[in-house]
C-alpha positions in Angstrom: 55.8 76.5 77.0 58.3 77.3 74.2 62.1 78.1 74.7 63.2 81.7 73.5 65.5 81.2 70.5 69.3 82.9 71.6 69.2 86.4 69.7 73.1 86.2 68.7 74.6 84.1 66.2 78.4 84.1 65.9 80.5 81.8 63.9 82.8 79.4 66.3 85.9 81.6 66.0 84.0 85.4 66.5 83.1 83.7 69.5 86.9 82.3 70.5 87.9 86.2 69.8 85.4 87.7 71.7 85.6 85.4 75.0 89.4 85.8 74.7 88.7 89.6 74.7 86.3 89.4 77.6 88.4 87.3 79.6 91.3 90.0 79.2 89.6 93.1 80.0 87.0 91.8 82.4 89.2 89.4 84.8 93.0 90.4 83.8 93.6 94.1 85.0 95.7 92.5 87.9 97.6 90.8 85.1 97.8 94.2 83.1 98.9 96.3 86.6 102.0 93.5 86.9 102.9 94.0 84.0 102.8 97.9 84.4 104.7 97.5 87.3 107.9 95.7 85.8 108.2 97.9 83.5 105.8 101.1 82.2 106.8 101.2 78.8 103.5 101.3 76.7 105.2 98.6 73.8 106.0 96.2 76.8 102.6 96.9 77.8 101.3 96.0 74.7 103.4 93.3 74.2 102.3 91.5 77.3 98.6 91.9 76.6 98.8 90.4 72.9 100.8 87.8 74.2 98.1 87.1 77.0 95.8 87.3 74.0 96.9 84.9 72.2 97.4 81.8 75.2 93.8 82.4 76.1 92.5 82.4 72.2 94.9 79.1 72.1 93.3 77.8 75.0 90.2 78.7 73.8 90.5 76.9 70.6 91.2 73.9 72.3 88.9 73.9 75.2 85.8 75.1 72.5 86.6 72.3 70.4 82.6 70.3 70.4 79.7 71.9 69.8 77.6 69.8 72.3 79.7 71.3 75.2 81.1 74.9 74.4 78.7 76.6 75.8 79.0 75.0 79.1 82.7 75.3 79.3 82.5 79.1 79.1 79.7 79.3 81.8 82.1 77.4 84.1 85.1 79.0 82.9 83.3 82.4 83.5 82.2 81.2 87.3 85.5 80.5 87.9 87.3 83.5 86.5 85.0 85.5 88.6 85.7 83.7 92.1 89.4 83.7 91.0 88.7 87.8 90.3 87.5 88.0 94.2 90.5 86.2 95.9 93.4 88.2 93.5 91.6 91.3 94.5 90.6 91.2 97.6 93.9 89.7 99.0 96.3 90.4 96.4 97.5 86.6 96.2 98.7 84.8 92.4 97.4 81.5 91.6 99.9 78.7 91.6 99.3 74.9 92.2 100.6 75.6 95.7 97.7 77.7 96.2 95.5 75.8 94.6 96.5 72.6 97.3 96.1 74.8 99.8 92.4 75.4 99.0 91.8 71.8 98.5 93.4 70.9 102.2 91.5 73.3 103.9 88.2 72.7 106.1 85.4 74.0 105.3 85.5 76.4 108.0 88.9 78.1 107.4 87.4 78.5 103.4 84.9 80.3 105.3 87.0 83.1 107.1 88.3 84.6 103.5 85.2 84.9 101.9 83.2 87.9 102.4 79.9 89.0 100.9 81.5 90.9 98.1 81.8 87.9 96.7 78.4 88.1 95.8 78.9 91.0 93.3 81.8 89.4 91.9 80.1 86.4 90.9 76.9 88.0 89.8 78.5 91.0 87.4 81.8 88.6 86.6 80.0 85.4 86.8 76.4 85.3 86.1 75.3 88.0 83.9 78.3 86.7 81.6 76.6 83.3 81.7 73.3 84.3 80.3 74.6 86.2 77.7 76.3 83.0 76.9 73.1 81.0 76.8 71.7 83.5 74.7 73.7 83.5 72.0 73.9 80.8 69.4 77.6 79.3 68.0 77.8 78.0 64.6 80.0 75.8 64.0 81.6 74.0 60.7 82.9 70.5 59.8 85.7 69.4 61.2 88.3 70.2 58.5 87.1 73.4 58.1 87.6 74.2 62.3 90.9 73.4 62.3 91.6 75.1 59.4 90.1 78.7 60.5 91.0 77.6 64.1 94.5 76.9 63.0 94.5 81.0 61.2 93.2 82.3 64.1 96.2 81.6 66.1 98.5 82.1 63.7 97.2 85.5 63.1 97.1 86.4 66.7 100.9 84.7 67.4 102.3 87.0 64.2 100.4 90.1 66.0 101.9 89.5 69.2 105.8 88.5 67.7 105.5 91.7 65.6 105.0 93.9 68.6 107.4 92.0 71.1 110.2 91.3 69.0 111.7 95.2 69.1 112.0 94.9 73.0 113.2 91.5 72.8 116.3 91.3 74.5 115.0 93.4 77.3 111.5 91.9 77.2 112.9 88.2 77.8 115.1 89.5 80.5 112.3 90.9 82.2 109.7 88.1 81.9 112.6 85.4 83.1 113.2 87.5 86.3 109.3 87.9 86.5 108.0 84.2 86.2 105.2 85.0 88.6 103.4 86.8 85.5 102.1 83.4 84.6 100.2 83.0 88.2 98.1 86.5 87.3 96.6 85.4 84.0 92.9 84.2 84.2 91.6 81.6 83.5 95.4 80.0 82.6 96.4 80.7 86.4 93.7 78.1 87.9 94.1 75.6 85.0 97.6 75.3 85.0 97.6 74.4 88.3 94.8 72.0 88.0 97.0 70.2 86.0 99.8 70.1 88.4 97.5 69.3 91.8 96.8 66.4 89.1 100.2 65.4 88.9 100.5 65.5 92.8 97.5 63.5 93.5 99.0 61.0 90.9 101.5 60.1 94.2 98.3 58.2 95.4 98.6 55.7 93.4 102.1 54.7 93.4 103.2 52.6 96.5 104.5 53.8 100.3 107.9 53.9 100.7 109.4 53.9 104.0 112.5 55.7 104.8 115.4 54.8 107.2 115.0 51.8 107.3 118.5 50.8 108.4 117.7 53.2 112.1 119.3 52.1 114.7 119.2 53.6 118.1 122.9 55.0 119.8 121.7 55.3 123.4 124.9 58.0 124.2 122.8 59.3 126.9 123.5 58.2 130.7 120.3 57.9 132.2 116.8 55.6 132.0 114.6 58.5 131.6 112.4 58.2 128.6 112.8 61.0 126.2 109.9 63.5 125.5 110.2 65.6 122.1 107.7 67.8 122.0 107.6 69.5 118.5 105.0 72.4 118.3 104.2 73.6 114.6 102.9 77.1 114.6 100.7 78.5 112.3 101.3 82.1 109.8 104.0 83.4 112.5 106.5 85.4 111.0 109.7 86.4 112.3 109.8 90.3 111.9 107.0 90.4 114.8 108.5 88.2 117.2 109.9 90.2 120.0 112.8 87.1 120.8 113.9 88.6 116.9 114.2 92.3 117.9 110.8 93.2 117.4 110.0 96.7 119.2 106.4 95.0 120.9 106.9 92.8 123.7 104.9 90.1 121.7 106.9 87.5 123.2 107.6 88.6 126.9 105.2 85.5 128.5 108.4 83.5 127.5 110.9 85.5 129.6 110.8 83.2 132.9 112.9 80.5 130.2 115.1 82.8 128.3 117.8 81.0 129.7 117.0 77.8 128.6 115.9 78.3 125.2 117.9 79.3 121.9 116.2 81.4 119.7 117.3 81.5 115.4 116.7 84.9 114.4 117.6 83.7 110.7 115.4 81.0 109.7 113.3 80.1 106.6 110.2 78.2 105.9 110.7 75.6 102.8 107.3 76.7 101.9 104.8 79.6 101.8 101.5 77.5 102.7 100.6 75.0 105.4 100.0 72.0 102.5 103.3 72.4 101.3 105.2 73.9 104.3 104.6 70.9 106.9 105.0 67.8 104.7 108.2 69.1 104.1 109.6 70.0 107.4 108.8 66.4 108.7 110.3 64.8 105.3 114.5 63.9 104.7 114.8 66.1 101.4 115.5 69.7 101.7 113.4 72.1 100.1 114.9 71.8 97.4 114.4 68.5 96.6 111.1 68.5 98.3 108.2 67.0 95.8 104.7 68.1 97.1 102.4 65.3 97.3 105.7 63.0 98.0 104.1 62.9 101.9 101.0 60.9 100.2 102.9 57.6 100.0 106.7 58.2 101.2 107.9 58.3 105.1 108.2 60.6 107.4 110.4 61.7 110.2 107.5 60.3 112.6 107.8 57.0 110.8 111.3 56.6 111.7 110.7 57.5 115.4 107.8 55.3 115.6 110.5 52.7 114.1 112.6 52.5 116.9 109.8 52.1 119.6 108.5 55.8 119.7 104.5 56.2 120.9 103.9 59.2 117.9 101.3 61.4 119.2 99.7 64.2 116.9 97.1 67.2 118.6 95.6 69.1 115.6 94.0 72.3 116.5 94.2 73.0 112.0 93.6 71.3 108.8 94.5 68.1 110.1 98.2 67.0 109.9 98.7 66.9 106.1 99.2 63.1 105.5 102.5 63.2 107.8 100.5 61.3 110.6 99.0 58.6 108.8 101.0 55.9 110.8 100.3 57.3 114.4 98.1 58.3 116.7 96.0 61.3 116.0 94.0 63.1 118.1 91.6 66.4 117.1 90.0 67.8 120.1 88.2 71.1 118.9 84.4 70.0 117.4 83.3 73.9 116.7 84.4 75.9 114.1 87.6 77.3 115.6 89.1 76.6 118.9 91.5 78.5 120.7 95.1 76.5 120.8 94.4 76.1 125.0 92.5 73.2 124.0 95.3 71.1 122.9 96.5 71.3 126.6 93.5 69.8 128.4 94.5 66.5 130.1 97.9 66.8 128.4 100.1 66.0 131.5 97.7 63.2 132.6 97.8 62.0 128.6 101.8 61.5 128.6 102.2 59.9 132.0 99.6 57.4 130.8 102.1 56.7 127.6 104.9 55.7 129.8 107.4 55.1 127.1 109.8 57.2 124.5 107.5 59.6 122.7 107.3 62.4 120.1 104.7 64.8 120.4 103.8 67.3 117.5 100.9 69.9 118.5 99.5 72.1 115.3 98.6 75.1 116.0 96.0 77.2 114.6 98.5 80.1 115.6 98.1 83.6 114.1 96.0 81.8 110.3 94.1 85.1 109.0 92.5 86.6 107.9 90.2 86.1 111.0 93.5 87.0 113.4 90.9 88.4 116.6 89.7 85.0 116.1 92.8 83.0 117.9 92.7 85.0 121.1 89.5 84.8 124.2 87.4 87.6 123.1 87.3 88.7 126.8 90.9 89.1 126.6 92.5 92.0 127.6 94.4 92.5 124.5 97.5 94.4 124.5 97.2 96.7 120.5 93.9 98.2 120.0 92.5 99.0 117.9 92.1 95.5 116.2 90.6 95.0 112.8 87.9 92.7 112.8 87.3 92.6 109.0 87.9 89.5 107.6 88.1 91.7 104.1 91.3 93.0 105.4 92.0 96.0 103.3 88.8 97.6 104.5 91.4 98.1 107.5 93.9 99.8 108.5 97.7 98.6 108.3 97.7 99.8 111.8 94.4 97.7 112.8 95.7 94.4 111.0 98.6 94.5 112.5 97.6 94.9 116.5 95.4 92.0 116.1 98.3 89.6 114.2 100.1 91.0 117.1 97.7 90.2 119.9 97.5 86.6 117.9 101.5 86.6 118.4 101.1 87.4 122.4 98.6 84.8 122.7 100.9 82.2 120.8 103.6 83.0 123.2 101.2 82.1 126.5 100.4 79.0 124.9 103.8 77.7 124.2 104.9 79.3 128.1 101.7 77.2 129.2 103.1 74.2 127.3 106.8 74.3 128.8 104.9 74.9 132.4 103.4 70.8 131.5 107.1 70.1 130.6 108.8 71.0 133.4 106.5 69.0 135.6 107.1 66.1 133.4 110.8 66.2 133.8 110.4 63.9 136.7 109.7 61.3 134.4 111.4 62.8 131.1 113.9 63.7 129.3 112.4 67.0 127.8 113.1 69.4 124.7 111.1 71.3 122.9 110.8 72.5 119.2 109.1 75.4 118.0 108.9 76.2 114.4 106.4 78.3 112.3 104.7 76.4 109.3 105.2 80.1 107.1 104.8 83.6 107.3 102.3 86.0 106.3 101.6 89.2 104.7 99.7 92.1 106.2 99.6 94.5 103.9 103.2 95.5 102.7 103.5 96.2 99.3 99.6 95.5 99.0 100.0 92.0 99.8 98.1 89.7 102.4 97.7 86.7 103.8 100.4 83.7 102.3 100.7 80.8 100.0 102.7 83.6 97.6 104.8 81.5 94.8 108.0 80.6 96.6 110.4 81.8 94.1 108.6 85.6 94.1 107.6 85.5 97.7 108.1 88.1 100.2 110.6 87.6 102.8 107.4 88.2 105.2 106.1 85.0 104.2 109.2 82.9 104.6 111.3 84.7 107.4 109.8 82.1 110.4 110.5 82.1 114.0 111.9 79.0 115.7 113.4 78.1 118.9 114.4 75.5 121.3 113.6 74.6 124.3 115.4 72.7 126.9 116.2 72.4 130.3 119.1 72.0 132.0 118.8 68.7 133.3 118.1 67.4 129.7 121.1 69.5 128.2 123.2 67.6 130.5 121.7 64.0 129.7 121.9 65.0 125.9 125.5 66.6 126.7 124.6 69.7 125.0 125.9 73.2 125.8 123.0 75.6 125.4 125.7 78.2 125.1 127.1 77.0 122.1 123.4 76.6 120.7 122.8 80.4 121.5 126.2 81.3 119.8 125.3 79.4 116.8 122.0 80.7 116.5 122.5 83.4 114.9 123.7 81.7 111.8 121.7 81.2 108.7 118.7 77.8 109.1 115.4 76.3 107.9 113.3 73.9 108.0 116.2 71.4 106.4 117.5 71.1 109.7 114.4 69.9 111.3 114.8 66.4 110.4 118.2 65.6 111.1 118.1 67.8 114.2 115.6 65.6 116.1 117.7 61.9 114.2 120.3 63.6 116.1 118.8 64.1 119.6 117.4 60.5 119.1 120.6 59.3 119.1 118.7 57.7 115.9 121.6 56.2 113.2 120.5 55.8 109.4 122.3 56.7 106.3 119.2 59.0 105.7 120.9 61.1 108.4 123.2 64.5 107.5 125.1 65.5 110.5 125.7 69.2 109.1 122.1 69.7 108.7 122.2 68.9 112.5 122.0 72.0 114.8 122.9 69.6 117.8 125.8 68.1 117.0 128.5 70.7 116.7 127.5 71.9 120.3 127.0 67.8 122.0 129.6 66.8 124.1 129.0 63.0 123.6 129.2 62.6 119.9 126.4 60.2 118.6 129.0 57.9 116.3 
């Protein structure tokens, strides 16, 4: 058997120019349409597409740098333009890091629900016909001096290109591109590798040592009975606030909560520190603010669980998701869905029977699977007798209508709201035993269409308020309010006031009557409104 000899030659750096070129036409309209939309003048146009020309011939030049290996960079790099192709298009997301670790945490069940067969054609006219042109062609290559030296032109050539066309619309051009630093997250292949190199930088957190916070926490029992306490703190899943009916909505989405209106505070004007469920949860259990939040911290730093657990808390996770993100590595865990997707309900089974068994102070954190798309028919029974029809069942999404995505991330919303009434219904029966509250608190939002945008994980600084405008509430009866020496009507009259997932950790330190220098009383939504100060 003899091999075919390839039936192109091109010299090292025709071949640079001409992947470079590919890469722009064939994978980077999205990146072209952005820039379109900032602003339609043809120079900026131009502009922006030389300059995207020459980072990818830079890249190119360095990545292209053996000739044992070249070839098999480009195949990969072309695979993986063409799968990064599919998910831009087909859901009208950017690329970040954030995005990136959101794709490594999930299961392989939930990477299941956003691909669709189309990805088939994607990878075969993007990805493999590409690649056998590749292996067809031989690259000739010179010594070493004489690489970097035409290498070296190359660039130079195609950064004086680019400056000459530019540097007219400066002023306004660097303006524009400082307000619009999301451009960088629509450029192929740089996108995905850039944040390679920052999911590197997170994952370097594994290897430094855990560091446990608090660790001066003391306990100020201010309350005035020997009831053990009961925080229950429910993260939802992809619920956003504008289609909460406790928020204004004009659907009744959450009316299976109306027999405990009276006992729970509602904040219509709350923000998720992050726009994924990898970045999003870590932080609303850690002490820094979003702000100051370092994703991949959670990997070896504590957590608000490790301080309750400190002062003699049982911690109890139920995961009905991707597992709890690293923030319940100290406590128990328990996963009780062994299919491919379980309806929340199952979090519930022996619940009651579970915490009476405990028998001492414990926090409870249940994860929802919630309203996570694109799959939304897929988190309510099938038998149900769903309230907006017609419901798109298209995990593609924009095969649908707005109308259709929305009724089922609306049905998904109802259902939610029975779970969490079927949750309070278990803790008012425990009250015998317990000092009850509950905290509700959505992970993120979610797009569903607006502006040509779905699903989340969007970069924070350029996201939609869709994806961080959260619902949260809290839930507590009277008899606890009166142990804790809260006034619910001060909660409800505060409510309304601007909060986020900052206040999550200092809120429940607060409740716990739990004293640390890690704890900020104004970030504490409890302690302007509790009669009995915990001093």
């Amino acid at each position: 058997m003899t091999l075919h000899r390839p039936n192109l030659t091109l010299k090292s750096w025709q071949f640079i120019l001409l992947y470079a070129l590919f890469t722009l036409i064939t994978y980077n309209w999205n990146f072209y349409l952005k820039l379109n939309d900032i602003n339609s003048s043809l120079l900026f146009s131009l502009g922006g597409m030389f300059i995207a020309f020459t980072i990818l011939t830079l890249a190119f030049s360095v990545l292209f740098c053996t000739t044992k290996i070249t070839k098999t960079i480009a195949i990969i790099l072309t695979i993986c333009n063409s799968i990064a192709l599919y998910f831009m298009n087909s859901y009208n997301i950017l690329i970040d890091k954030i995005m990136l670790l959101n794709v490594i945490r999930t299961d392989i069940y939930e990477a299941g629900d956003v691909l669709q067969l189309s990805i088939l054609w994607y990878l075969l006219l993007g990805g493999i016909l590409p690649s056998l042109l590749i292996l067809h062609t031989h690259i000739s290559f010179g010594n070493f001096a004489s690489e970097l030296k035409t290498r070296l032109k190359l660039n130079l050539i195609s950064i004086f290109i680019s400056a000459a066309i530019i540097v007219p619309t400066l002023p306004s051009s660097s303006q524009i591109i400082e307000e619009h630093k999301e451009l960088r997250y629509a450029l192929i292949p740089s996108n995905y590798l850039g944040a390679g190199i920052g999911i590197a930088k997170i994952f370097d957190e594994l290897t430094r040592p855990y560091t446990p916070i608090a660790t001066d926490a003391k306990v100020n029992h201010y309350w005035h009975n020997d009831k053990k306490n009961l925080f229950v703190f429910i993260v939802g899943e992809t619920a956003r606030a504008a289609n909460f009916s406790l928020g204004g909505y004009h659907r009744p989405t959450n009316a299976a909560l109306t027999p405990y209106l009276d006992q729970l505070v509602y904040y219509k004007d709350f923000y998720a520190c992050g726009t994924s469920t990898a970045v999003a949860v870590p932080c609303m259990f850690s002490k820094y603010s979003q702000k100051d939040f370092k994703e991949g911290s959670e990997l070896n730093t504590g957590n608000l669980l490790d301080v309750f657990a400190s002062v003699g808390y049982h911690g109890l996770w139920i995961d009905n998701n991707t597992s709890c993100q690293d923030n319940c590595n100290r406590i128990e865990l328990q996963s009780p869905c062994n299919s491919k997707s379980c309806l929340d309900d199952i979090m519930l089974d022996g619940l009651e029977n579970k915490l009476r068994s405990i028998n001492q102070n414990t926090f409870l954190v249940l994860h929802q699977k919630g309203s996570h798309g694109p799959d939304y028919y897929n988190r309510y029974p099938q038998d149900w007798n769903a309230p907006y029809t017609p419901e798109c069942f298209d995990r593609g999404l924009m095969s649908c209508t707005v109308e259709a995505i929305t009724n089922a991330y609306d049905n998904s919303i109802t259902y939610t709201s029975i779970f969490l009434q079927k949750t309070i219904d278990i803790l008012q029966k425990l009250s015998d035993e317990y000092n009850v509250v509950l905290v509700y608190a959505s992970d993120h939002g979610e797009s569903l269409g607006e502006n040509g945008r779905y699903l989340h994980a969007a970069p924070y600084d350029s996201a939609p308020q869709e994806q961080l405008h959260i619902p949260a509430f809290i839930w507590m009866p009277q008899s606890s309010a009166q142990t804790f020496g809260i006034n619910i009507s001060c909660l409800k009259q505060r409510s309304s006031l601007r909060h986020s997932h900052d206040n999550i950790f200092h809120s429940f330190l607060g409740l716990g009557g739990i004293k640390t220098s890690d704890y900020k009383q104004d970030l504490d939504v409890f302690a302007p409104c509790r009669h009995q100060k915990n001093n």
